[in-house]
N, C-alpha and C positions, 0 to 999 in steps of 0.2 A: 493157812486159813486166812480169808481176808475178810474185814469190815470195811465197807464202804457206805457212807451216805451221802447221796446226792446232794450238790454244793445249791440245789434249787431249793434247800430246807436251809440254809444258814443266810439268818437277817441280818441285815447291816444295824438295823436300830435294838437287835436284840443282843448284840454282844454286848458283855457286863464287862463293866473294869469296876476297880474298890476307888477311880474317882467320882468325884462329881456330876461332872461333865460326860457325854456320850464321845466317843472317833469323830475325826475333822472329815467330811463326806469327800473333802478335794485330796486328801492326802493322797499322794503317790501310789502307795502300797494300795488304798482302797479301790484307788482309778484301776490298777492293772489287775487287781482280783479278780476286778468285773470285766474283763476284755481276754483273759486268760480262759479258755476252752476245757474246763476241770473237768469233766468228765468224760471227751476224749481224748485228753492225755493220761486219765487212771486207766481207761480202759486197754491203751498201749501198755501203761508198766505192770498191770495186770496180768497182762497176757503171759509174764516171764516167771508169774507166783505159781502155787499148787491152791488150790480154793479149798480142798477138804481133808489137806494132811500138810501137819506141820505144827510149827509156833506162829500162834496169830501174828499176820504182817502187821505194821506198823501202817494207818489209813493212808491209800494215796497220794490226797492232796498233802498230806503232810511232809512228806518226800520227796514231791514235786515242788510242792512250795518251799521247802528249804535247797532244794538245788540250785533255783531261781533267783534264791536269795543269797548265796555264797558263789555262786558268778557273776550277778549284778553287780553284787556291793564288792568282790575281789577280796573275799576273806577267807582265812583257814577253817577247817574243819571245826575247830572248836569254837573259834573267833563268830562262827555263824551258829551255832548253839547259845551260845553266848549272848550273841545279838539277838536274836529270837527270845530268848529270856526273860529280856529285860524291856523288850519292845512290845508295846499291845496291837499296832499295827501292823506290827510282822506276824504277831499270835495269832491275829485277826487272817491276814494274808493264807497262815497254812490252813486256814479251817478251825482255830478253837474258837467257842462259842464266848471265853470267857476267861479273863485275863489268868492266867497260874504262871507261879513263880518256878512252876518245876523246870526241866528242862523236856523239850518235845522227846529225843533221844539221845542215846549216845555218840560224844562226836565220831568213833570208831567207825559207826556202822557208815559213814559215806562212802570207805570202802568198798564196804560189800554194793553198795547201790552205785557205783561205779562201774564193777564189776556184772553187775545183774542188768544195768541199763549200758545193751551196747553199741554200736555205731548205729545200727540200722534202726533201735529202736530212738532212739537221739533225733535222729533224720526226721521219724514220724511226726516225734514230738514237736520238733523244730515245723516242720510241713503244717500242720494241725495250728498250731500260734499263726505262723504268718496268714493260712486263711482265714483266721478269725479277724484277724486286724483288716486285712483286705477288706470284707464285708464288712467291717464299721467304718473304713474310710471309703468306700465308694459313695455315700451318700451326700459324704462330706467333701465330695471331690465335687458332685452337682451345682452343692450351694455355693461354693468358690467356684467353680467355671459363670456361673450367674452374677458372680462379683467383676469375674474379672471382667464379662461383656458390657458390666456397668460402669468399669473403670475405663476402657477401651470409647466408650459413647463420651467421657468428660474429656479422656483426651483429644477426641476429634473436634470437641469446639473450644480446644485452646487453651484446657487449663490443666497442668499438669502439674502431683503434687512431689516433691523433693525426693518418699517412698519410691514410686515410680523412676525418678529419673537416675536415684542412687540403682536402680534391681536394674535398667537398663543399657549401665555404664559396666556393671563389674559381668562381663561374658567371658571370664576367659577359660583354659584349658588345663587340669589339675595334672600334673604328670608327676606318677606315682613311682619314680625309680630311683636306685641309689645315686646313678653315675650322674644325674645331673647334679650332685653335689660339689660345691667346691673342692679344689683339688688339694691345699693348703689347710685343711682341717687337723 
């Protein structure tokens, strides 16, 4: 059985914490909330649940957002339970509306969601992020190509800024293999 609700109902200015202060709008976690495809990536790990027999799944986002969050950050199973805990921007990140000290789940169950999410449905996910990012950076690709035809027009009459002359010195060629390592190592 799954609950899902669409991540187009969770407000940034309506998450509660017991401080003061509301979430920093630039923080990391908040930037990639909103650039993260939630609900065609539920609907991939979805695909792998039973909808009307079982033990209620544990919400999507919540799953996905804690995957996200323990191979970004390079942490254990627990260690990302943990983090999530005690963090309101990571609470924020998986979809809670409002800070709890509980823990989302148990660290065991990455196991099974391991298990449950397998190469191919990985791939989608992976597919599904990168065109989301694609279509936020293509627009942003226009307004720097109009930079650079403006930086291009200041170099042709002569003035060229230190930026420029540093990005057009260092061209060279990354070669990614062992053996060009020293031999004396």
């Amino acid at each position: 059985m799954v609950k899902y609700t669409s991540t187009k109902q969770l407000s940034f200015e309506a998450f509660k914490t017991p401080f003061q202060r509301g979430l920093d709008p630039k923080n990391r976690w908040i930037r990639l909330a909103e650039m993260i495809p939630w609900d065609a990536l539920a609907k991939i790990y979805m695909e792998k649940l039973c909808i009307d027999f079982g033990r209620p799944a544990i919400k999507p986002r919540v799953v996905i957002g804690a995957m996200i969050i323990k191979h970004k950050k390079s942490l254990s199973d627990e260690a990302t339970i943990e983090e999530i805990r005690e963090n309101p921007y990571l609470q924020y990140f998986i979809g809670n509306e409002e800070f709890s000290h509980e823990r989302p789940f148990d660290p065991s169950l990455f196991v099974t969601l391991r298990k449950r999410i397998g190469e191919q449905e990985f791939n989608e996910m992976s597919q599904a992020f990168i065109d989301k990012v694609e279509a936020i950076e293509r627009p942003q690709k226009r307004k720097s190509s109009k930079t650079k035809s403006e930086k291009t027009q200041v170099e042709d009459q002569g003035v060229c800024s230190s930026e420029t002359e540093t990005r057009s010195q260092n061209r060279g060629k990354l070669i990614l293999d062992a053996s060009v390592a020293p031999q004396d190592i």
